[in-house]
NUSEKE-471872 format. One record per residue (C-alpha): residue in three letters; x, y, z. Coordinates in Angstrom, 2 decimals. Layout:
N
site residuo: ALA, X: X, Y: Y, Z: Z
...
end
This chain:
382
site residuo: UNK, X: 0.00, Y: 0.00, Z: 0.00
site residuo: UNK, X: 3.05, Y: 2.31, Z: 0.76
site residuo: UNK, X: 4.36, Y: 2.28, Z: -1.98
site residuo: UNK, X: 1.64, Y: 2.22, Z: -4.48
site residuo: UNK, X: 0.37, Y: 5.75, Z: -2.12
site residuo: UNK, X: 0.25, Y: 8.93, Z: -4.38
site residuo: UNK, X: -0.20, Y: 12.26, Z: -1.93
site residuo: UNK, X: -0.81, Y: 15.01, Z: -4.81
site residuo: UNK, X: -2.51, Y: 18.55, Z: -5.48
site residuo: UNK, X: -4.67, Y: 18.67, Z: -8.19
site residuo: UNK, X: -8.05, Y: 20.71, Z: -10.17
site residuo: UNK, X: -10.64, Y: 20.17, Z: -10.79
site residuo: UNK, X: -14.01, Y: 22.07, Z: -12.70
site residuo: UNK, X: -16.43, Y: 21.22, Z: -10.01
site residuo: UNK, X: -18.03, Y: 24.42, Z: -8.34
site residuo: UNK, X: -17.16, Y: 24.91, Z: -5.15
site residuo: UNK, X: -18.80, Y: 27.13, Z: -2.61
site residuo: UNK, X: -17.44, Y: 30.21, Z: -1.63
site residuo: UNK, X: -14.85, Y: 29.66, Z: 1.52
site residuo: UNK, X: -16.35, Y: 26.06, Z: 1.85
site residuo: UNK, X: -14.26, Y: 22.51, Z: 1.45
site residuo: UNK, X: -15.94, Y: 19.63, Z: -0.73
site residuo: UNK, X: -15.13, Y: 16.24, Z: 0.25
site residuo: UNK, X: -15.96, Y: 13.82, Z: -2.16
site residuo: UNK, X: -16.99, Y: 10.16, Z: -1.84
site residuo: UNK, X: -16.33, Y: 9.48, Z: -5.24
site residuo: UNK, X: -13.48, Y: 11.05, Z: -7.06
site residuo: UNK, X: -12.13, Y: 10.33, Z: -10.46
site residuo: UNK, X: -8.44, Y: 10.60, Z: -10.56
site residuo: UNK, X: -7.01, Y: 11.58, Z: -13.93
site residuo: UNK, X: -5.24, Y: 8.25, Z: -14.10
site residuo: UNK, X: -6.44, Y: 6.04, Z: -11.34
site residuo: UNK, X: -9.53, Y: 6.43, Z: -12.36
site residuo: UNK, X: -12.72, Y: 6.25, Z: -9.58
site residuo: UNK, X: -11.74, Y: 6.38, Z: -6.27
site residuo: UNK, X: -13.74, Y: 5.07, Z: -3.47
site residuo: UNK, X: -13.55, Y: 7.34, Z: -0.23
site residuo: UNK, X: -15.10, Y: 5.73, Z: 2.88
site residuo: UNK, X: -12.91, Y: 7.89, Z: 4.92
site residuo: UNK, X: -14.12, Y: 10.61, Z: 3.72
site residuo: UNK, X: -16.37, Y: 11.38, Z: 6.60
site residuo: UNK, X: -13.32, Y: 11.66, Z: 8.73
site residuo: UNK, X: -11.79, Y: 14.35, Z: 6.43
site residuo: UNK, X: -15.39, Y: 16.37, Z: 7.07
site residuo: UNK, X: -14.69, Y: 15.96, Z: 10.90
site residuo: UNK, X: -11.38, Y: 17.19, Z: 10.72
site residuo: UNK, X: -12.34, Y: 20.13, Z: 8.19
site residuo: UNK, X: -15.34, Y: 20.78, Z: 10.75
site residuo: UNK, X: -13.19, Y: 21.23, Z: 13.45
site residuo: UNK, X: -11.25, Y: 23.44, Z: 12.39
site residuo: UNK, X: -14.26, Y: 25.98, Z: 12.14
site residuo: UNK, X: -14.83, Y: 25.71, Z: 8.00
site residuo: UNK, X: -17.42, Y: 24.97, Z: 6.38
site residuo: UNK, X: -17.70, Y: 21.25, Z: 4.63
site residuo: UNK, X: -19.81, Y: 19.57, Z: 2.63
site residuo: UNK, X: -19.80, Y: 16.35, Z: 0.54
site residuo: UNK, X: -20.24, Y: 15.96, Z: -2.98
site residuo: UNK, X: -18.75, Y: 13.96, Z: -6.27
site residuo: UNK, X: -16.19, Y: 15.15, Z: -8.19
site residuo: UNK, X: -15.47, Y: 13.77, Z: -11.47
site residuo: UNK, X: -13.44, Y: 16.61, Z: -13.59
site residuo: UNK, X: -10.24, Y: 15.97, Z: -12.23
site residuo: UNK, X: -6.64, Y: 16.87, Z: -14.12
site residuo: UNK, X: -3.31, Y: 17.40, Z: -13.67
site residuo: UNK, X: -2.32, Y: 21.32, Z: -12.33
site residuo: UNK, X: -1.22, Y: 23.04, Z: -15.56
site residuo: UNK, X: -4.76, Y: 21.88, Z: -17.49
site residuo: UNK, X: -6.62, Y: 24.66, Z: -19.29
site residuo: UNK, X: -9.52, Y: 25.58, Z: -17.62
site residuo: UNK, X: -8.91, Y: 23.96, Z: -14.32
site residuo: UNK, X: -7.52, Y: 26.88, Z: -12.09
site residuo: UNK, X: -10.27, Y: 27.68, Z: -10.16
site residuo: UNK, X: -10.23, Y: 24.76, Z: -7.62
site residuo: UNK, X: -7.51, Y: 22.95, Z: -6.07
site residuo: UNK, X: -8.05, Y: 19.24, Z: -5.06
site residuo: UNK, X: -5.95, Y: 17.92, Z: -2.67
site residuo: UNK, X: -5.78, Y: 13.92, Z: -2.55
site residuo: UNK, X: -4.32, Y: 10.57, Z: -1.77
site residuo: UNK, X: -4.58, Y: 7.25, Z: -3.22
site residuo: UNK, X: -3.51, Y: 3.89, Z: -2.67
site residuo: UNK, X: -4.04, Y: 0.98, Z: -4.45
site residuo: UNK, X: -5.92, Y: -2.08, Z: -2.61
site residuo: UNK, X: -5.57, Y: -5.49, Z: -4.32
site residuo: UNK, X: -9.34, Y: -6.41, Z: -3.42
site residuo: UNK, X: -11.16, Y: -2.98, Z: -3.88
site residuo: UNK, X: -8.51, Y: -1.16, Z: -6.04
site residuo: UNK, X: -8.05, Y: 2.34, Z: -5.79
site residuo: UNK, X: -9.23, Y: 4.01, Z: -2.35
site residuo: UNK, X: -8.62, Y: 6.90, Z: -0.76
site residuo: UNK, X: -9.90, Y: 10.56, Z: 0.21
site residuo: UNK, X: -9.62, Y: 14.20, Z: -1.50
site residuo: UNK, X: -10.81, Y: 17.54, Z: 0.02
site residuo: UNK, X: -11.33, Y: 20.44, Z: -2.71
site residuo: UNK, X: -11.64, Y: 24.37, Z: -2.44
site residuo: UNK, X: -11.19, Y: 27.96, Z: -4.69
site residuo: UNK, X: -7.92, Y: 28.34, Z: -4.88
site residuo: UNK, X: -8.52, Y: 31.76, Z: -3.74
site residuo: UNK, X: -10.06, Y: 30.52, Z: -0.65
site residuo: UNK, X: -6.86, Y: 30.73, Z: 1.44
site residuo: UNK, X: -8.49, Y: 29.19, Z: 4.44
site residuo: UNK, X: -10.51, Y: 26.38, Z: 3.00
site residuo: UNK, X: -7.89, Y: 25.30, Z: 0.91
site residuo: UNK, X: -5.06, Y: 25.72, Z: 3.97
site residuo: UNK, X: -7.70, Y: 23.47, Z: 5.66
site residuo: UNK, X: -8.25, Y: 21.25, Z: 3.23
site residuo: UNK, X: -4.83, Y: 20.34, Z: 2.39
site residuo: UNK, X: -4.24, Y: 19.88, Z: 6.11
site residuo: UNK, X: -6.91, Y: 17.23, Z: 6.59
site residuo: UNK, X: -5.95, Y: 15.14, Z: 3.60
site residuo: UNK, X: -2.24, Y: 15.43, Z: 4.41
site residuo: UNK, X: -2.68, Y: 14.38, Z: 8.25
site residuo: UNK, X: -4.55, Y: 11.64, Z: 7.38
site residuo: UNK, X: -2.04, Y: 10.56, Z: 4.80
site residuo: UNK, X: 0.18, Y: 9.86, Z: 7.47
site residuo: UNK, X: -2.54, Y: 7.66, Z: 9.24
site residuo: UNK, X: -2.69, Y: 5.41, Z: 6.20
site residuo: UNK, X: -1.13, Y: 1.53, Z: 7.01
site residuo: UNK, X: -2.45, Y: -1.98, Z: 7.47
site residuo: UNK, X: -4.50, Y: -2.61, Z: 10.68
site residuo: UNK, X: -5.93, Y: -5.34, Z: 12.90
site residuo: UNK, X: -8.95, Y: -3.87, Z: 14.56
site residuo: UNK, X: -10.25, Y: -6.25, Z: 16.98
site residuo: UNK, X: -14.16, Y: -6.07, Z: 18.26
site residuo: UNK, X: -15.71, Y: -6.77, Z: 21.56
site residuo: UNK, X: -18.64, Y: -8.45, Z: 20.92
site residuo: UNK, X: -20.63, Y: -7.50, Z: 23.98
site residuo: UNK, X: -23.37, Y: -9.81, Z: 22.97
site residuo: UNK, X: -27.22, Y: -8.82, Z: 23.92
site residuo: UNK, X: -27.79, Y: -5.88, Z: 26.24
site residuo: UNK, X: -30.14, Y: -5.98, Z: 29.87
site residuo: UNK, X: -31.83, Y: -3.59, Z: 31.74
site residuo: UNK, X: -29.26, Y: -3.54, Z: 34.16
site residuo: UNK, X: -26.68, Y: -2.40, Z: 31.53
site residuo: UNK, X: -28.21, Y: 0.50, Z: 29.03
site residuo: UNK, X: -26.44, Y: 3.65, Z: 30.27
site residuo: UNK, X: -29.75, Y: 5.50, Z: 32.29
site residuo: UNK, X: -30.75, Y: 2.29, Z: 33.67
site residuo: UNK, X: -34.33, Y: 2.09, Z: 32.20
site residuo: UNK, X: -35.88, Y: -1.47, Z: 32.62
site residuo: UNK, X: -36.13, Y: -2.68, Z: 28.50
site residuo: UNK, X: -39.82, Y: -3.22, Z: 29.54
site residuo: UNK, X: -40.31, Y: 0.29, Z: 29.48
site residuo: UNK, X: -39.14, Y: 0.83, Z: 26.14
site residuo: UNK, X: -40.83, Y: -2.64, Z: 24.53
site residuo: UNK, X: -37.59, Y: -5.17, Z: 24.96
site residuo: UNK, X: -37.39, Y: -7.93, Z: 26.75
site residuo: UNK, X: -36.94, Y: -7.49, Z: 30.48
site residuo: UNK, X: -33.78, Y: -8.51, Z: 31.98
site residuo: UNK, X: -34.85, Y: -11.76, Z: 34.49
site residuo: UNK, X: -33.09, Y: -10.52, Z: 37.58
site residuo: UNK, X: -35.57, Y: -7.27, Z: 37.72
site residuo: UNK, X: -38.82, Y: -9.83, Z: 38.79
site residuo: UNK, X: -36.67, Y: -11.74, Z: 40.86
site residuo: UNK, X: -35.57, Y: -8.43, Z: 42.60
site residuo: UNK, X: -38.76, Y: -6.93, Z: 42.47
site residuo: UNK, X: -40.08, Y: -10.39, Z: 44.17
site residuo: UNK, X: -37.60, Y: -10.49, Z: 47.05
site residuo: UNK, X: -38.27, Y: -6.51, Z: 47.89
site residuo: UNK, X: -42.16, Y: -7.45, Z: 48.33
site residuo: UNK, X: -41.26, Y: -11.15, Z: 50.05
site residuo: UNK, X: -39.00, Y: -9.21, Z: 52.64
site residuo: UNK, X: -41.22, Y: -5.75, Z: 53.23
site residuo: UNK, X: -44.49, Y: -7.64, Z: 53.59
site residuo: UNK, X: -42.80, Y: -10.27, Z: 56.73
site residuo: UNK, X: -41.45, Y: -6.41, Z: 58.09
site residuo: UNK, X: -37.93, Y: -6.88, Z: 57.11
site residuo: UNK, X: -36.36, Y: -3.26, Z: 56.37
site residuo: UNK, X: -34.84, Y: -3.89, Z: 52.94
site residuo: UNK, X: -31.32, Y: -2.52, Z: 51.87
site residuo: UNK, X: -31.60, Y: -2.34, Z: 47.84
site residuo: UNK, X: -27.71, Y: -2.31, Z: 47.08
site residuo: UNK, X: -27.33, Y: 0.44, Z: 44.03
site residuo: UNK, X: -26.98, Y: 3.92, Z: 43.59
site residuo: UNK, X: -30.50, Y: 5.62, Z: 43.39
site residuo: UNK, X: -29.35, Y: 7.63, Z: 40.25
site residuo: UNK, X: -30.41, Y: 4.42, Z: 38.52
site residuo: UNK, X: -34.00, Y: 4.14, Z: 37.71
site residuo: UNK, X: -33.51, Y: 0.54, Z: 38.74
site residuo: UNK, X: -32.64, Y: 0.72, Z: 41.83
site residuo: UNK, X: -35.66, Y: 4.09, Z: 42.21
site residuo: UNK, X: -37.54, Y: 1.25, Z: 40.86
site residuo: UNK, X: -36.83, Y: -1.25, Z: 43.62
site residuo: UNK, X: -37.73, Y: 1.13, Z: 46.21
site residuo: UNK, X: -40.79, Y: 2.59, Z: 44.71
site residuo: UNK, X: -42.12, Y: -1.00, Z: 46.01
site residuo: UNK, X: -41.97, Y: -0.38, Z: 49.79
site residuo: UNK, X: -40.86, Y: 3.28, Z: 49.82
site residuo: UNK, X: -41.44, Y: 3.42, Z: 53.60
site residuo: UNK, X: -39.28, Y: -0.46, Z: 54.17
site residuo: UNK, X: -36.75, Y: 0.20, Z: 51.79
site residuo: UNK, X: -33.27, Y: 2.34, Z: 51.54
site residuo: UNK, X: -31.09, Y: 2.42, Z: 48.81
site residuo: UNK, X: -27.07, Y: 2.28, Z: 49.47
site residuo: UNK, X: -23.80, Y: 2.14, Z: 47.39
site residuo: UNK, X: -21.33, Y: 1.32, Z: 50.01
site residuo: UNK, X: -19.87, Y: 0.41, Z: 53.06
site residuo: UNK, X: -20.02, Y: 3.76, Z: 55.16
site residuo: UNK, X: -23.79, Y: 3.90, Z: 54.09
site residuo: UNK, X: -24.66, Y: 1.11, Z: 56.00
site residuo: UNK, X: -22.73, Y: 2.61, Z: 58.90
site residuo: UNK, X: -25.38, Y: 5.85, Z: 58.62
site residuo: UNK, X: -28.70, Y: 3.16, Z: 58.34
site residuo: UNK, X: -30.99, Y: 3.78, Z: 60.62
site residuo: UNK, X: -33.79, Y: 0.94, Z: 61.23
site residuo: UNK, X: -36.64, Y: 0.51, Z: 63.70
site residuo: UNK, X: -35.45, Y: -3.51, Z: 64.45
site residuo: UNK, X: -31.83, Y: -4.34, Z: 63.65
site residuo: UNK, X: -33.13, Y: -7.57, Z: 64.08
site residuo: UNK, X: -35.01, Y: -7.23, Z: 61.02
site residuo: UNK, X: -33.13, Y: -6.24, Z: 58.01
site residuo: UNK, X: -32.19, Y: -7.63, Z: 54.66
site residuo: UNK, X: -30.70, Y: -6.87, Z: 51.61
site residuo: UNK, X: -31.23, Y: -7.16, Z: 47.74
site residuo: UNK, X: -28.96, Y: -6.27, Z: 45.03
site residuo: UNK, X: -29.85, Y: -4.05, Z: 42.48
site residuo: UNK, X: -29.91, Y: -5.94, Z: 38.49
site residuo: UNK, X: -26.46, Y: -5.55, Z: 37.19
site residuo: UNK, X: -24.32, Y: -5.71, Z: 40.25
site residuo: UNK, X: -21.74, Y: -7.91, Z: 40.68
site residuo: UNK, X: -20.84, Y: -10.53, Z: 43.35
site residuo: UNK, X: -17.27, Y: -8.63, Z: 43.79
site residuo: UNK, X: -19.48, Y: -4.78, Z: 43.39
site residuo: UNK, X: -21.71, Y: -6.05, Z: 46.37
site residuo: UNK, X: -19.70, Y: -7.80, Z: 48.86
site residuo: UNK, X: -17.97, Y: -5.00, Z: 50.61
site residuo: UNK, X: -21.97, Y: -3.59, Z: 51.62
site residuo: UNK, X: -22.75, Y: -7.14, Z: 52.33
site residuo: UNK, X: -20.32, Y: -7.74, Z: 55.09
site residuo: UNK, X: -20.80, Y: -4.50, Z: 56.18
site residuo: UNK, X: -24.79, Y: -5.31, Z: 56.66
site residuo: UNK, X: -23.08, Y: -8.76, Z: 58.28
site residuo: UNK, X: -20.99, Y: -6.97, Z: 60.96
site residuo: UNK, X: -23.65, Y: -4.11, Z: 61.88
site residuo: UNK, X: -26.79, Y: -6.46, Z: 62.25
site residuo: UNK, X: -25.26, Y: -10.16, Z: 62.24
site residuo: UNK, X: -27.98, Y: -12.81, Z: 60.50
site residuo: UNK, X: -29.22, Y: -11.43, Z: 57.91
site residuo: UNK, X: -31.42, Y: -13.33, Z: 55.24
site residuo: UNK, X: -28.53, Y: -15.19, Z: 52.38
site residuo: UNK, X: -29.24, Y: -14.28, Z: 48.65
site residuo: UNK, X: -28.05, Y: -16.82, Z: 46.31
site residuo: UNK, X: -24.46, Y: -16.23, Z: 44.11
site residuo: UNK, X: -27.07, Y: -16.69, Z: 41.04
site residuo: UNK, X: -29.26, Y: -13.27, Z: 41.90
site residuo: UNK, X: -25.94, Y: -11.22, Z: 41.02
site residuo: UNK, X: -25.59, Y: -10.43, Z: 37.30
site residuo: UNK, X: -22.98, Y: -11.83, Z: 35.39
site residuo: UNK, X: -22.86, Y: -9.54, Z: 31.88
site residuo: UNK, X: -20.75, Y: -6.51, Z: 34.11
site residuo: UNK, X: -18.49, Y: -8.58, Z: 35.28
site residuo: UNK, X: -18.06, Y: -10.72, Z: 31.45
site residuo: UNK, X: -18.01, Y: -6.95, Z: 30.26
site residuo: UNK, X: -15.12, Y: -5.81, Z: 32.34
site residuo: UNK, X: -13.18, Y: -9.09, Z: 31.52
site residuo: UNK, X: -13.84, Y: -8.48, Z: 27.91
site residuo: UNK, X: -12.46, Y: -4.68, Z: 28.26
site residuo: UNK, X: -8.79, Y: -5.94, Z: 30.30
site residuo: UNK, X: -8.69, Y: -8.72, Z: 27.45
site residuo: UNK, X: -9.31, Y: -5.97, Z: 24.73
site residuo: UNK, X: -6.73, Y: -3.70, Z: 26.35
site residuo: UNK, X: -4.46, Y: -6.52, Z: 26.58
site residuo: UNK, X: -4.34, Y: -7.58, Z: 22.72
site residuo: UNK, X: -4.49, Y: -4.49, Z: 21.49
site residuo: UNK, X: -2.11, Y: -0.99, Z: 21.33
site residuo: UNK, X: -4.79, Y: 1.24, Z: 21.82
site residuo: UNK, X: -9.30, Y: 0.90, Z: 22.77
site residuo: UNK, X: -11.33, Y: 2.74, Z: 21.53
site residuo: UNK, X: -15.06, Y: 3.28, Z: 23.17
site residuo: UNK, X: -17.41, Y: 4.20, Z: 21.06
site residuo: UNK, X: -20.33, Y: 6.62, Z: 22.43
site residuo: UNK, X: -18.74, Y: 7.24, Z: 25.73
site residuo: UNK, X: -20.26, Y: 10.97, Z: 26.14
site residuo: UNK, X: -17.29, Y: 12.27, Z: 28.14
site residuo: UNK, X: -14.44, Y: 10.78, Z: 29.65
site residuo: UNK, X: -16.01, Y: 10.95, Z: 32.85
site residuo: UNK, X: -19.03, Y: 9.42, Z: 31.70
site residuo: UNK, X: -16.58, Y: 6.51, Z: 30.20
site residuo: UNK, X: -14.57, Y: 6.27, Z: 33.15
site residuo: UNK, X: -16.71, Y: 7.11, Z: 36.06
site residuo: UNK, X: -17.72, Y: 4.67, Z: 38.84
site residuo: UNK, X: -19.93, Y: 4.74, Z: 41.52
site residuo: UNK, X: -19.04, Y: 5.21, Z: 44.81
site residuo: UNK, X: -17.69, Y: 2.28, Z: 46.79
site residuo: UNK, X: -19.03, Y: -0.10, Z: 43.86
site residuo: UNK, X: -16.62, Y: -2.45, Z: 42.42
site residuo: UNK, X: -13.64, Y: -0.45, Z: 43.53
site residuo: UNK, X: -11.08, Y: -3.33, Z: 43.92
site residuo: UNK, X: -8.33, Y: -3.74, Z: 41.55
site residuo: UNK, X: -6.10, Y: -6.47, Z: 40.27
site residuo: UNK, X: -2.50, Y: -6.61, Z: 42.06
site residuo: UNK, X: 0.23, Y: -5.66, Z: 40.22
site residuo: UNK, X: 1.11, Y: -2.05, Z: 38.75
site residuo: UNK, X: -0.86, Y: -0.79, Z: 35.83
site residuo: UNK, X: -3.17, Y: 1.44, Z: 34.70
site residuo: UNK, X: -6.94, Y: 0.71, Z: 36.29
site residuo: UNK, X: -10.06, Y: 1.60, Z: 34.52
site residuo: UNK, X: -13.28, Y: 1.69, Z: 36.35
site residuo: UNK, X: -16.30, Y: 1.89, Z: 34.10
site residuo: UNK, X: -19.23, Y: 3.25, Z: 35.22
site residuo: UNK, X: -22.02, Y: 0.70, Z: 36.33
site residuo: UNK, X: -24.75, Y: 2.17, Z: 34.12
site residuo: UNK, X: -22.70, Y: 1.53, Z: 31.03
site residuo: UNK, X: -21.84, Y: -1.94, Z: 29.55
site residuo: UNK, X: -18.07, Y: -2.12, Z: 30.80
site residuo: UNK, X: -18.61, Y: -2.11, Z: 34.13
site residuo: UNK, X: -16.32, Y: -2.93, Z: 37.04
site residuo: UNK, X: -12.97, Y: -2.63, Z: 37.30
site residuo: UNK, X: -10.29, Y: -3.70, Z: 34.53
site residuo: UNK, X: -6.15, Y: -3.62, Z: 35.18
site residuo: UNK, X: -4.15, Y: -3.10, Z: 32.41
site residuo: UNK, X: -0.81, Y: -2.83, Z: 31.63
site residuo: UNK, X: 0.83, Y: 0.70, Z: 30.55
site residuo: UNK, X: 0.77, Y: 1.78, Z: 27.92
site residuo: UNK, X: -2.63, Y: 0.57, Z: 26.58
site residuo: UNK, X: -4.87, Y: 3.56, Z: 26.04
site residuo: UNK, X: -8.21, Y: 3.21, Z: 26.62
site residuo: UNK, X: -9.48, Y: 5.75, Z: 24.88
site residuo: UNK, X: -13.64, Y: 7.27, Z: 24.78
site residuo: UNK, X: -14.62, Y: 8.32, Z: 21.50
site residuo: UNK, X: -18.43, Y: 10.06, Z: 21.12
site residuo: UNK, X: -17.77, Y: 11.21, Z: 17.57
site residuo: UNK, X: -15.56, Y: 10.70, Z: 14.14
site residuo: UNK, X: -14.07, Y: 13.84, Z: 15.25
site residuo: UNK, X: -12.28, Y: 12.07, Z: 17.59
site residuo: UNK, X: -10.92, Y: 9.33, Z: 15.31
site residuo: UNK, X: -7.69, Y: 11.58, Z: 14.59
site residuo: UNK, X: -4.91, Y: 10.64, Z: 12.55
site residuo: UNK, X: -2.44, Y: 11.61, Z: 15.22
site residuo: UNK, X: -4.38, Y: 8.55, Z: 17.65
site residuo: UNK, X: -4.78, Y: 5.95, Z: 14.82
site residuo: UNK, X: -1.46, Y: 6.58, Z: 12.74
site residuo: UNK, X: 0.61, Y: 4.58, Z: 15.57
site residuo: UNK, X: -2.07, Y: 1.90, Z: 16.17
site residuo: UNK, X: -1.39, Y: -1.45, Z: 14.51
site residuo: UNK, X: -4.33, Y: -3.62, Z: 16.85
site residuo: UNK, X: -6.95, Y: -1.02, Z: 17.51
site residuo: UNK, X: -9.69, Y: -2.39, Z: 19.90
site residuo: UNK, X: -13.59, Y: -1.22, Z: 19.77
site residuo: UNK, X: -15.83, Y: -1.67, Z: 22.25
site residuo: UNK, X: -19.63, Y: -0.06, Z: 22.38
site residuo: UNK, X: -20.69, Y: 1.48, Z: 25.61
site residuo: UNK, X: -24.36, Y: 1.38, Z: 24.68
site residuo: UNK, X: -24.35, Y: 5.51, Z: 25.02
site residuo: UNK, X: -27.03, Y: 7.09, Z: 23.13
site residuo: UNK, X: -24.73, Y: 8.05, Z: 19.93
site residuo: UNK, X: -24.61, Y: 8.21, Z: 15.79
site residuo: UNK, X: -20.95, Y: 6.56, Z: 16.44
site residuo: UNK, X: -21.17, Y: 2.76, Z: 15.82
site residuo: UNK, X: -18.85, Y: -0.16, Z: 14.98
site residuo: UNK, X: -19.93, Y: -0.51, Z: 11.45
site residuo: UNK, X: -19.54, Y: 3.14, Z: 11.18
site residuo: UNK, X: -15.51, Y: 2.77, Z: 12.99
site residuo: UNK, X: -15.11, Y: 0.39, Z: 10.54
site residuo: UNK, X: -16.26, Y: 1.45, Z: 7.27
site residuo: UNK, X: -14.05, Y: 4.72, Z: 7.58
site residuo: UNK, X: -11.05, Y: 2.61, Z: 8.88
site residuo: UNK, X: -11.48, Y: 0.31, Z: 5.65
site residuo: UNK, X: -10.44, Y: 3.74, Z: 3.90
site residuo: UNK, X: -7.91, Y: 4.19, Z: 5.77
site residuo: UNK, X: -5.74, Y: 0.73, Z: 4.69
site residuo: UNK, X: -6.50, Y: -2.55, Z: 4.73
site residuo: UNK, X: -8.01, Y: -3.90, Z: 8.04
site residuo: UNK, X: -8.69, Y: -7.58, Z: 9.14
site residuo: UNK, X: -11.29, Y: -7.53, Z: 11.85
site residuo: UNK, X: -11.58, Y: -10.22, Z: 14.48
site residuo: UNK, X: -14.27, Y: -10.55, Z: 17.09
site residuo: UNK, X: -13.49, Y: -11.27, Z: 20.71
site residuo: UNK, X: -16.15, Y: -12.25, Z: 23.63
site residuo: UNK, X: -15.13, Y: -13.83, Z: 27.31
site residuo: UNK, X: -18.40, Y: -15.41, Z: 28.97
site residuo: UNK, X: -19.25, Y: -17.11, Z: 31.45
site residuo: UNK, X: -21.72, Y: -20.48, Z: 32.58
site residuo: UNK, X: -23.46, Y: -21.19, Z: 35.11
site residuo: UNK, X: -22.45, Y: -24.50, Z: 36.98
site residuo: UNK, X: -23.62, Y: -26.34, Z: 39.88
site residuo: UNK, X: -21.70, Y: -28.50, Z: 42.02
site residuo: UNK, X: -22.20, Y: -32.21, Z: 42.58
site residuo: UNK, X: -22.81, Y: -33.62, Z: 46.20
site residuo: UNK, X: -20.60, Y: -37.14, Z: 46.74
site residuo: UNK, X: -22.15, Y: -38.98, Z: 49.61
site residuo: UNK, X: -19.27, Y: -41.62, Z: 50.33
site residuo: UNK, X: -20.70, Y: -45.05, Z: 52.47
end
């Protein structure tokens, strides 16, 4: 691909608008002939960003600089050939008397020139979504999917518990409109908490009668430090089954540290903010692996959630637009990772990897990590 890559200013008869870049996604070069550009909605981001105006279009009359009758607009362009799809690559076009647009547009095709090379880009297939893991926590019932199974069996054990006078502790942040759910059962026998000094702070009629359930979504590892602090406070409390606790957040977070693992940089698409990417909630699923390394903490409303150690210098890396593809992250990336938070976005993996394909050639593998139920045998020896 290197070597067959042409970076080259040319003109074109197309009518451009005044102090406005055209990016094509079809160009016919003068000797390549058509060029496919499925990056060419990266070139808009970058042209957008830098405050000009871009729009896409087709340009076909394309010639050398020199050609009579072709001074008007500059196109700036790179090719490459591909052995299965042939010629690829991207062009941006101005007036040539549009200093700005065509400053701007020479700048986004030449940066991502430089991001051009062959790629492995491997995908986290997160499998179906639950209730307990779309980012506002929303039960699917309320939006016509199927309901997640752990929400009746929650709902069940906060009506079980309230109606023998238990006061019930629903482990989960009441930001979630799960765990708001949960309590809108028994408001007056049930208190949400999300860790450890919460409990500390409960205040109950009959510490003789309390019990807990764990919000949909929460993990064995994300509830146990409340847990045994509801154990030393009040003693006996009423055992919940291992199999009430979700597994998807914790499959999730395994999936992320194996992503991170394989792969130089992660990208996660439809995070809204770095915060919102990286965010956890208090005193929920804050243990780490040993060893030294970069921990990421995903928030428990979005699909990666718990805790995943990696080692420096993986990047982990939210991305809520194609703005935020840049050349300067992908042109060092040989394995790049994607991973969906589930985020209300336009940015999807077919998207990531439809631009990408313009970008080189890409081989795309799919990676999941999950996990089975099992139950244990009894041996009675005589």
């Amino acid at each position: 691909m290197n070597r067959s890559l042409i970076l080259q200013r040319l003109v074109t008869t197309v009518p451009v608008p005044a102090g406005t870049v055209v990016v094509p996604d079809l160009f016919t070069h003068p000797e390549r002939g058509p060029v496919r550009c499925d990056a060419a909605e990266l070139v808009r981001a970058r042209v957008a960003v830098g405050g000009v105006p871009v729009v896409s279009g087709e340009v076909r009359n394309v010639n050398d600089t020199g050609t009579a009758g072709y001074q008007d607009t500059v196109l700036f362009a790179a090719t490459y050939l591909d052995p299965k799809r042939g010629t690829v690559g991207f062009a941006a076009a101005a007036r040539l008397a549009d200093t700005v647009a065509a400053r701007a547009a020479r700048e986004a095709v030449t940066a991502y020139a430089s991001a051009l090379r062959t790629r492995q880009v491997i995908v986290a297939d997160a499998g179906p979504s639950c209730e307990c893991l779309t980012a506002d926590g929303l039960a699917l019932d309320d939006v016509g999917a199927a309901p997640c199974p752990a929400v009746p069996k929650a709902l069940d054990a906060v009506r079980r518990f309230t109606e023998r006078g238990d006061t019930v502790v629903v482990i989960g942040s009441p930001a979630k409109a799960t765990v708001r759910r949960l309590v809108a059962q028994a408001p007056a026998r049930t208190v949400p908490v999300v860790d450890a000094d919460g409990v500390h702070a409960l205040d109950v009629a009959d510490p003789g009668a309390v019990a807990y359930v764990p919000a949909p979504g929460l993990t064995f590892a994300q509830a146990a430090p409340v847990v045994e602090a509801l154990r030393s406070r009040f003693g006996r409390i009423p055992l919940q089954s291992p199999e009430d606790y979700c597994p998807a957040p914790s499959e999730q977070s395994a999936m992320l540290a194996a992503l991170a693992a394989a792969c130089d940089t992660v990208i996660l698409l439809g995070a809204p903010s770095a915060d919102a990417g990286l965010g956890l909630e208090p005193g929920l699923g804050t243990r780490t692996g040993a060893g030294t390394g970069m921990t990421m903490a995903m928030d428990a409303g979005l699909p990666y959630a718990g805790t995943a150690t990696v080692a420096a210098p993986h990047r982990i890396i939210p991305v809520p637009a194609l703005a935020g593809l840049t050349p300067e992250l992908l042109a060092p990336v040989l394995t790049l990772g994607l991973a969906d938070t589930g985020a209300q976005s336009a940015l999807s993996v077919s998207v990531v990897l439809q631009v990408l394909s313009g970008l080189g050639p890409i081989a795309v593998r799919r990676m999941r990590v999950t996990s089975a139920l099992t139950r244990a045998q009894q041996t009675v020896s005589r």
